[in-house]
C-alpha positions, 0 to 999 in steps of 0.5 A: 604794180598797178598802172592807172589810165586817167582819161584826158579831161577837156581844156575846160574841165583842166583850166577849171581843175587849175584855177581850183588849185591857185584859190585854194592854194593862195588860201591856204598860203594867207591862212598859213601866213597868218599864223606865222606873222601872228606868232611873231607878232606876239610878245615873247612871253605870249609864246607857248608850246602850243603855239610854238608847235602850231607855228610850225605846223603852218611853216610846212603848211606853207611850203607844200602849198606852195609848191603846189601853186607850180601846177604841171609846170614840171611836166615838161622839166623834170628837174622841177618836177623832182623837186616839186615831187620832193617837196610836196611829199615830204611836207605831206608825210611831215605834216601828218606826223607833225599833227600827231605830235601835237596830239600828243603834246595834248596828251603830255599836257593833260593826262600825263600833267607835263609842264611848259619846260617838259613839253619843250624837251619834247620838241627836237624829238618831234622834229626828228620823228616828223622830218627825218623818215619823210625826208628820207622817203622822199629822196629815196623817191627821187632818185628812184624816179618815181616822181611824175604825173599826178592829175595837177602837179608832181607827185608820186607817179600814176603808174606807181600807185601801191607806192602811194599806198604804202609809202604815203598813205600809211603815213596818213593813216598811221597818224589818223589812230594816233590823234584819234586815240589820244584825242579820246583819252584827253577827252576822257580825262577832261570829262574826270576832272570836269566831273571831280570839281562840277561847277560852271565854269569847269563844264564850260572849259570843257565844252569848249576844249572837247569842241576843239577836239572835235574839230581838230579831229573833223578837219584831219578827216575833211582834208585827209578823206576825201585825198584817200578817196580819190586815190583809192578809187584812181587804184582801184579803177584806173581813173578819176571821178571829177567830182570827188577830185575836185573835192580833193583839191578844194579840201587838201589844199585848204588846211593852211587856210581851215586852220588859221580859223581853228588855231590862229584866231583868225575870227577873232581878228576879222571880228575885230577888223569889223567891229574894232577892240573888244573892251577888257578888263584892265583893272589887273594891269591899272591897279584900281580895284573895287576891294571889299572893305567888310571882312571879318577874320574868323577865330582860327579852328582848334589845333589838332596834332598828329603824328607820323612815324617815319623809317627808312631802311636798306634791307640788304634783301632781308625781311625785318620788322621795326614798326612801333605802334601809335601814330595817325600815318605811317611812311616806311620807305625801303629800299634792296627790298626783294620781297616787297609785296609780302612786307607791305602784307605783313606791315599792313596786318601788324598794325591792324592787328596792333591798333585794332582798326582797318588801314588803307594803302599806298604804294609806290616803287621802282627797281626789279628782283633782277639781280643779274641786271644790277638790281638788288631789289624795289626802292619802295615807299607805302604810307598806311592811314586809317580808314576812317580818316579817309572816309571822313575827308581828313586824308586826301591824296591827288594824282602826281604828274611825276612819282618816280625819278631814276638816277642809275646810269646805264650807257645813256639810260637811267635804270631804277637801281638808283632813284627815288618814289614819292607821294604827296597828300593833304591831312586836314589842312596841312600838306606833306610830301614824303620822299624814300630815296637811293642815291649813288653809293661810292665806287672802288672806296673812291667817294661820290659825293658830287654824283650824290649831290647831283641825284639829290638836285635831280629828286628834287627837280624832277618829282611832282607829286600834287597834280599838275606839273608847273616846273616848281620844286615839290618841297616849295608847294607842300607845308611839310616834307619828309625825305629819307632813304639810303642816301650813301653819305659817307664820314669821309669829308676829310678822308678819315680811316676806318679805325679813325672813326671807329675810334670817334665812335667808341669814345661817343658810347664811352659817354653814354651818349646811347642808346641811353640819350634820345632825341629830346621829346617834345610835346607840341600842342596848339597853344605852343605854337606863338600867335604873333605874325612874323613878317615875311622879310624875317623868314628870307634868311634860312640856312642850314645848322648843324644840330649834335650832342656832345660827344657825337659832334667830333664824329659828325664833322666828317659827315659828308651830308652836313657839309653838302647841305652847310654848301646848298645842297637839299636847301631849306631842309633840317635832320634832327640831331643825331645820336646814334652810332653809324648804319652802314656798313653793318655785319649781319647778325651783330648789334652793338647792343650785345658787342662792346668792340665797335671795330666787330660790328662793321665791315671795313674792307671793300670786296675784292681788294678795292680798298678800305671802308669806313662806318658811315650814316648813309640812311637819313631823315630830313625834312622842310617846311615852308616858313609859315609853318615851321613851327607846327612840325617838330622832330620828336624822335631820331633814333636806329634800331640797332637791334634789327640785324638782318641787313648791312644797315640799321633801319632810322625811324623818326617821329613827325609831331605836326600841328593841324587844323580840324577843318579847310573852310576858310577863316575870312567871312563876307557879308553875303557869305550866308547864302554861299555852298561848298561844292555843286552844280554851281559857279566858283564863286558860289563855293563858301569862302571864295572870292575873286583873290588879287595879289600884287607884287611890287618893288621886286629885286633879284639877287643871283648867287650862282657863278656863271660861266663866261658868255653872251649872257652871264655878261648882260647879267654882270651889266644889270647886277643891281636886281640880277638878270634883265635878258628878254627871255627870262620870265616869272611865273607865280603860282596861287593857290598852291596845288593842295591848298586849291579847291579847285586844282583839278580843273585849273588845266581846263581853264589853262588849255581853254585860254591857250587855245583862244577859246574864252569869250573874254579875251586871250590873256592868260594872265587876266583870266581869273580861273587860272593859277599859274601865269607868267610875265616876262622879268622885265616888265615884272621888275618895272610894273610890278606882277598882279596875280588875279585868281578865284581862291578861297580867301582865307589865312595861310595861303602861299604864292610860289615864284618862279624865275626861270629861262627857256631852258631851267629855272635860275631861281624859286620860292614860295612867299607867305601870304598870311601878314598880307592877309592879316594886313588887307590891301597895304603891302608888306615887305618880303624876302625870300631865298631862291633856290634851283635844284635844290640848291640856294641860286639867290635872293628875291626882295620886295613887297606883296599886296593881298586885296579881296574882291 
């Protein structure tokens, strides 16, 4: 163990070194002050993570300066002396680790695309890590006596100074890789998104926020640096160097009062202390705009319609082959696939060689071909699209924050054996979301179809599929939605035997009700589709109907799916009318194409005694649009292929006819518009179409229709039942553009973490800034004052607003709210009404009026 002599400075050079560490340490004290009365300060709805995490940061900040401030008063009472050592310490390791998780929240934020309530989860992950080991450490130090003289305060001894390094400054260094890799890997994805949207105000953002990183990088090194220096020249040589102590000092005690500059804002205070308010931009929150009142709608591009094959299929770790040709996209979802990567080979050469043109791609899954840890192989999804459409701009896919969901359950793990994978693009004009799932089979012949329920709310909540995470629904931000896969419903709604509905099922053929009779085909053209505006009110009450034909209906009353949906579940979606026996469970290699015994072709019986089984329609279809477009997309065909024999389930298909625009410029002209560009080296508003987008919503009431529990909550929300809940810390959030309807959705985080970050020169509101598309307010100012959502967008028709109302903790209610009547109907407000959904699953009902209005 080394042991350091440090020569005894003068009174002088003591009182100097002492008067040093009260400056910086009552510095570092107001600053970190600072922080903590702003953070209180703020409106509760002005509290984000950021925020949040910078808080506390200043909380240990403050502790350790202030412990510091003692000076060598412990030297004479070891008890303060242990407890100083403790305490600083403590704070020290704590605050190192402290700032590399707000790195990481960085991380999370940018490149992973977490949202607020993401990042949130984080939190008590980042408390254990940060304030568990440097407690333990600390104490450890205590009792072990290793407290005691360090040049100006209690801390780890001088003759214990390989402790120093091993137990405090691998900390340091520890956590300077980590804010610096992460700090490079954000950059880098900054520099991509500025890159992918290039226009002034994208390269300004990101100026700004890589300045930031810069210097919350630089002010690590400044504080931390010198501190290493000094100590390391104490080990190595045995004394100090005057001058690089003072350096230390001056440096490491100085963080609470560098940062209440770089995080709290402090110049824009001492600037408006001098020079008083900054004046704003108030016209968001008056109502008094300076509308343009020269708009001419333009003729809407041609229609086009496009198709898309949908199939899932459970494989039962078996090769097959049942794709038709003739459509534009592809989607097969598979799931107990053990040879993945050779289907998807054979898949992608059949349609070439079938259609004659090259087809690119996707591909996404999760599971294993580890069949001895449960897997029975990859839950997959692949979409295959011409090349040509790619190469022409009609296809589009963006980055998903979150493209995979497991629901298994392992101990307290969830595994992959059960789950879902997704993709999300734009063809054309339109948006679709596809979704290939499996979901919790049952257990011993004992249904579960709550866990079902649960995996589907779970899929539901948990996929993000276009861009940025902002907590809402993947079906509320996408025009249409596929959703399909191995869902494990079964016909046991009223506990029916095998041989009941093997009966129903015998009866159904019996009346020719298959294979003979399809889905009706329907031929949707453009000018099938009604030209009239439907208001938004008539679109509010949305709820699922059962579609059978004749004699498949007595069968599919035990359908354990309809019913859940007929309950909320997978709310606002549709399954085309089935007519087609039960997939599951299936005999290999029979087929009631070549049997009339229906009994023959399934497998009634549990393994190994666990009890009886009945056929069931466990592999499904369903889809969902949003309200203004419902009518493009019809189901042409429903149907099972029954002749593919080679798995325990029959593969469904289903046939998407989708009306399309040609073209995504926008259907609104200006009369300056003449001189406007698509994309470049130019500002947003220099892009053709767009303009500053002012959307007001107003007269808002909130209807729940969840049952809550009895607590200090549900009771204020019974108090205040005439427009749902009033608490302090709900708050609404809207969403405009939508992701796949935004030019500019790349760079809208940029302008998100700038504003976070108090770095635009206007002001530090988000809800003002018109370069954002995600804010919030808090309900009850929301209900009293109305919300205004001001954003640069492209002003065209059929645009959407998702609304989200939700606590700290879930989302209690969301939607997604047409714009196009209020578009159609310039600066007059038009009534809404609009189901609210959580999960899934039906929470509610929000009423009012939405105002569009162009600047």
């Amino acid at each position: 163990m080394a042991t350091i002599s440090v020569a005894e400075p003068t009174s002088t050079t003591q009182e100097h070194i002492q008067m040093i560490v009260y400056i910086t340490s009552v510095l570092s004290i107001v600053g970190s002050l600072f922080i903590i009365t702003s953070h209180h300060r703020k409106r509760y709805e002005k509290r984000d993570f950021t925020s949040k995490m910078v808080y506390v940061m200043s909380c240990i900040d403050l502790c350790d300066t202030s412990f510091k401030l003692f000076g060598t008063m412990g030297y004479t009472r070891m008890w303060l002396c242990n407890i100083q050592g403790f305490v600083m310490n403590s704070a020290g390791i704590s605050g190192v680790t402290w700032l590399a998780c707000m790195a990481f929240t960085w991380y999370r934020w940018i490149v992973c695309r977490d949202d607020e309530t993401k990042l949130h989860s984080w939190f008590r992950w980042f408390c254990v890590v940060s304030f568990l080991p440097s407690g333990a450490e600390s104490l450890y130090l205590a009792f072990d006596g290793k407290y005691g003289h360090a040049d100006f305060y209690c801390w780890i001894g001088d003759e214990y100074g390989d402790l120093r390094v091993y137990l405090f400054f691998t900390w340091v260094f520890a956590s300077a890789v980590v804010i610096i890799t992460l700090a490079i890997l954000v950059a880098m994805d900054i520099s991509r998104r500025q890159h992918s949207q290039h226009n002034r105000e994208a390269v300004s953002s990101s100026k700004l926020i890589c300045s930031k990183l810069t210097a919350y990088v630089a002010i690590y090194v400044v504080v931390w640096g010198p501190c290493i220096a000094n100590r390391l020249v104490q080990f190595a040589t045995g004394k100090s160097i005057y001058e690089l102590l003072v350096i230390h000092i001056v440096c490491n005690n100085s963080q609470g009062f560098l940062n209440a500059f770089v995080y709290g804002s402090a110049i824009q205070a001492v600037r408006h202390a001098i020079f008083g308010s900054i004046p704003r931009d108030i016209s968001s929150n008056t109502g008094s705009f300076n509308t343009i009142p020269n708009v001419v709608h333009e003729d809407e591009a041609p229609g086009v319609t496009v198709s898309i094959f949908a199939t899932t299929f459970n494989m039962g770790e078996c090769p097959a082959q049942w794709i038709p040709y003739g459509h534009d996209i592809y989607v097969i979802g598979v799931q107990e696939c053990l040879h993945l990567g050779d289907l998807r080979a054979m898949m992608k050469a059949y349609l070439e060689r079938g259609m004659r043109t090259p087809f690119a791609e996707y591909t996404r899954e999760i599971g294993s071909t580890n069949t001895m840890l449960g897997y029975h192989g990859y839950i997959a999804i692949t979409i295959y699209v011409a090349e040509y459409d790619i190469a022409s701009g009609h296809f589009y896919m963006p980055m998903p924050s979150k493209s995979e969901v497991n629901c298994g359950k392992t101990l307290s793990f969830r595994t992959a054996n059960k789950g879902a994978v997704g993709f999300a693009f734009r063809y054309m004009d339109t948006s679709i979301a596809v979704v290939s799932c499996h979901l919790s089979s049952d257990h011993k012949g004992k249904t579960n179809v709550e866990r079902r329920n649960d995996d589907a709310a779970l899929i539901v909540q948990s996929l993000h599929l276009s861009g940025d995470t902002m907590g809402i629904s993947f079906p509320l931000l996408h025009h249409h939605t596929i959703f399909m896969g191995d869902m494990n419903y079964r016909l046991s709604r009223f506990n029916a035997t095998p041989e009941t509905i093997v009966d129903l099922v015998h009866r159904a053929l019996a009346h020719k009700k298959w294979p003979h009779l399809s889905t009706p085909h329907v031929e949707l053209s453009p000018a099938s589709i009604p030209l009239h505006i439907v208001s938004s009110a008539q679109r509010g009450q949305r709820r699922f109907k059962r579609r059978t034909h004749g004699a498949w209906t007595p069968l599919l009353g035990h359908d354990e799916l309809h019913a859940s949906m007929e309950n909320g579940v997978f709310a606002g979606f549709e399954e085309a009318a089935i007519n087609f026996p039960p997939t599951f469970r299936r005999l290999r290699h029979t087929s009631l194409l070549k049997s009339t015994n229906v009994a023959s072709v399934f497998s009634l019986q549990v393994e190994n005694g666990g009890g009886q089984r009945v056929p069931s329609y466990t592999d499904r279809i369903l889809y969902a649009s949003l309200a203004e477009v419902e009518s493009n997309l019809k189901c042409s065909e429903y149907m099972c292929h029954e002749s593919i024999d080679t798995s325990d389930h029959k593969p469904v298909s289903a046939v998407f006819r989708i009306i399309t625009k040609t073209t995504r410029c926008p259907t609104v002209l200006m009369e300056d518009d003449s001189s406007r560009v698509w994309m470049g080296d130019a500002k947003m508003t220099d892009v053709h179409g767009v303009r500053e987008c002012i959307i007001s919503l107003s007269e808002l009431q909130w209807k729940t229709s969840v049952k809550r529990r009895s607590s200090a909550t549900s009771k204020k929300v019974n108090e205040d039942n005439d427009d749902g809940m009033n608490q302090d810390d709900i708050k609404l959030f809207t969403l405009f553009p939508l992701p796949l309807e935004d030019i500019f959705a790349e760079q809208r985080k940029l302008h998100q973490l700038a504003e976070s970050w108090g770095l635009t020169n206007s002001s530090n509101d988000q809800d003002n800034s018109k370069h954002v598309s995600y804010k919030g307010v808090a309900w009850s100012i929301g209900r009293e004052h109305g919300v205004v959502h001001r954003c640069f967008a492209q002003a065209k028709r059929h645009l959407d607003m998702a609304v989200d109302l939700r606590d700290s903790t879930k989302s209690l209610g969301q939607c997604t709210l047409s714009l196009d009547d209020a578009f159609m109907n310039l600066n007059n407000p038009v009534p809404f009404e609009a189901l609210l959904t959580a999960a899934g699953r039906h929470s509610g009902h929000l009423h009012g009026r939405v105002l569009f209005r162009i600047v």
